[in-house]
C-alpha positions as CSV (number, residue, x, y, z in Angstrom):
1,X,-7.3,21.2,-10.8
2,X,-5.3,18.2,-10.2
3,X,-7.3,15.7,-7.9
4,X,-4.9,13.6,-6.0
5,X,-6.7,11.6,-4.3
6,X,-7.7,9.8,-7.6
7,X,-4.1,9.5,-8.6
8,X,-2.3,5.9,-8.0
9,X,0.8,5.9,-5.7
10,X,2.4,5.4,-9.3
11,X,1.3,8.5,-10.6
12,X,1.6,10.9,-7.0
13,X,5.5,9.7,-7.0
14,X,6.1,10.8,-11.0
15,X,4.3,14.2,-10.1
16,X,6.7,14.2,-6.7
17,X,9.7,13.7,-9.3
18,X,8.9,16.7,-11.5
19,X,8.0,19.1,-8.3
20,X,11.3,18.4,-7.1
21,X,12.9,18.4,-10.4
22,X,11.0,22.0,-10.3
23,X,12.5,22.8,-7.0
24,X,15.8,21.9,-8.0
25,X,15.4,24.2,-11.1
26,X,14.8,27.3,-9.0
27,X,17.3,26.4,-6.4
28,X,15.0,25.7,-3.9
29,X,16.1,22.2,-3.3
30,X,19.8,20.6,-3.8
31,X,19.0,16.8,-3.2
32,X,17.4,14.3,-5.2
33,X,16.8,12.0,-2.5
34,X,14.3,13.2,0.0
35,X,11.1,10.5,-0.1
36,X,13.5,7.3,-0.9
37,X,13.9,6.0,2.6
38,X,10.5,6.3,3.7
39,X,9.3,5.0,0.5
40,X,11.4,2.0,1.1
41,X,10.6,1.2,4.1
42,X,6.3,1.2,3.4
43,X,7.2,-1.1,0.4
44,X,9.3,-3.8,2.3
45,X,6.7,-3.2,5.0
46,X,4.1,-3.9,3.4
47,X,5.2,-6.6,1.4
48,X,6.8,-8.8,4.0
49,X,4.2,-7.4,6.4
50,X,6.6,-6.5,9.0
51,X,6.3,-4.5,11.6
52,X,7.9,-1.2,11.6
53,X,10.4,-0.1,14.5
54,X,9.9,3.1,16.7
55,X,12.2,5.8,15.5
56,X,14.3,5.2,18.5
57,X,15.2,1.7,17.6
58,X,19.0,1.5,17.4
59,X,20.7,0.1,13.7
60,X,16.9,-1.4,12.6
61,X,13.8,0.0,11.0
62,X,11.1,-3.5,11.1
63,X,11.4,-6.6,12.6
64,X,9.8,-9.8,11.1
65,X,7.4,-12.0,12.4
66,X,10.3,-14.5,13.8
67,X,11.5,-11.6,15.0
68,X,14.0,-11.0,12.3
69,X,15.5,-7.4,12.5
70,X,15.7,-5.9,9.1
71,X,17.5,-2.4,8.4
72,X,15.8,-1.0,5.2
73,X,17.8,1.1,2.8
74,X,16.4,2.7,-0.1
75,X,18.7,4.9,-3.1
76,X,17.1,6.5,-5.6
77,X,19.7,6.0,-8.7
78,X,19.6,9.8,-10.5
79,X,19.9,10.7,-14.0
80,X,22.6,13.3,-12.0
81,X,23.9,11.0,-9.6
82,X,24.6,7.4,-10.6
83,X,25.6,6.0,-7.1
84,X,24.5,2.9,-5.7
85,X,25.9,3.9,-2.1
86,X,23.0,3.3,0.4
87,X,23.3,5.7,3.3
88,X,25.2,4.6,5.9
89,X,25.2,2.0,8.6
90,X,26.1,2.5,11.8
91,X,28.1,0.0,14.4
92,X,27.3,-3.1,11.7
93,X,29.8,-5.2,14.1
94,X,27.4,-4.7,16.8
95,X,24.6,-6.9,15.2
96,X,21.8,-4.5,15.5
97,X,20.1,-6.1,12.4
98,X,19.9,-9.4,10.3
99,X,19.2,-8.4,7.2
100,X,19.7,-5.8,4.7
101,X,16.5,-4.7,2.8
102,X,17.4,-2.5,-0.2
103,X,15.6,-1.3,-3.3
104,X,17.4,1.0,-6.3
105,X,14.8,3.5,-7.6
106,X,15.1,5.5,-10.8
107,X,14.1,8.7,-11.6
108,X,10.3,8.0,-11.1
109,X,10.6,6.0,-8.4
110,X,10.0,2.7,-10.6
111,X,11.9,-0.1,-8.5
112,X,14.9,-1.2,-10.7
113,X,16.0,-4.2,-8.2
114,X,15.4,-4.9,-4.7
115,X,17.0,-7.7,-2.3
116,X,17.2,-9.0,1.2
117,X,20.2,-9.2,2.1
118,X,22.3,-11.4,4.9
119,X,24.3,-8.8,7.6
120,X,27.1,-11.5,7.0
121,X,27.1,-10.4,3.2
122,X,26.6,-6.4,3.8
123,X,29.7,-6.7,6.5
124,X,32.4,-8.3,3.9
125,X,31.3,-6.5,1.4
126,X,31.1,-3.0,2.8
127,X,34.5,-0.2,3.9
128,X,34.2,1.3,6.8
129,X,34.7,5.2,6.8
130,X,36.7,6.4,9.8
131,X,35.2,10.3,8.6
132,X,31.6,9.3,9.2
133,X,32.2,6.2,11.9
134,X,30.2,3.8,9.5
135,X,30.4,1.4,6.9
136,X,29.8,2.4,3.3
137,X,27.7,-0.3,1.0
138,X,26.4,-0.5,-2.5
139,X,24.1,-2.1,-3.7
140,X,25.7,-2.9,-7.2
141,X,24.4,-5.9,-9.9
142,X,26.7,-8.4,-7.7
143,X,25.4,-8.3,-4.6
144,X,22.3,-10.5,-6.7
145,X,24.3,-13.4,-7.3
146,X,25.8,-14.3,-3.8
147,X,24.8,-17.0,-2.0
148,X,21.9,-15.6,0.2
149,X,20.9,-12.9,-1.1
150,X,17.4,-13.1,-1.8
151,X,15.7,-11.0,-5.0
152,X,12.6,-9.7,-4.2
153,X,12.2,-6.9,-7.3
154,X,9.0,-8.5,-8.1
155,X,7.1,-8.3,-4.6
156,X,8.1,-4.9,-4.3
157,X,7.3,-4.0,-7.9
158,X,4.1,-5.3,-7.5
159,X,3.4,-3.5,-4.3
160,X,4.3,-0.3,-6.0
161,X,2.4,-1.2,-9.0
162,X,-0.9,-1.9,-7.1
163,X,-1.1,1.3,-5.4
């Protein structure tokens, strides 16, 4: 018998991958993207120790101690689907949110890259899709070299690591 509560966070996320994988194989499950968001969101806030926003809050998911707002997107990047498009964002020219928190997971969940990333930055460099009424981003390797954008791979590496 497996016991998981002596399991690292490490290990319970690589078991998660090959249920799913599992579920996928017997056509119980089509996606491979069911635990990313929430997984994001603990890591950022528990690295940054922000505070996470009721489910109700509108276009944010934690908000800083100087009461930055921070909208936390997570992709899993999947040996079946390559795509770096986070999911969407909704009314960005309102403002609802500062900054951009996203992470790139592989198969295992292993954090590839994650950055903090200006609202300024995610509006240019986003298209808007009249279909869905929001703006489409990804999180490609350039968004790390604009002036801004913060890499913060590491903290939330280490995060994961620890756990």
């Amino acid at each position: 018998m497996i016991k998981l509560h002596e399991m690292t966070v490490a290990d319970l996320l690589s078991l998660h991958t090959q249920i799913g994988e599992e579920f996928r194989l017997r056509g119980i499950s089509r996606s491979a993207n069911a635990l990313t968001g929430d997984l994001a969101e603990y890591l950022f806030c528990n690295a940054f120790d922000w505070e996470q926003a009721a489910n109700s809050a509108k276009g944010y998911d934690a908000i800083g101690k100087d009461q930055t707002r921070y909208q936390i997107k997570g992709r899993r990047v999947h040996r079946r689907n390559k795509s770096r498009q986070l999911s969407a964002i909704r009314e960005i020219e309102a403002g609802h949110f500062d900054v951009l928190a996203g992470v790139l997971f592989d198969d295992d969940f292993k954090v590839r890259c994650a950055a903090l990333i200006p609202r300024a930055i995610v509006q240019g460099h986003s298209k808007y899709n009249r279909h869905t009424n929001s703006n489409r981003f990804m999180l490609s390797d350039n968004i790390w070299s604009l002036n801004g954008v913060q890499d913060v791979t590491n903290r939330i590496r280490a995060l994961l690591d620890e756990g």
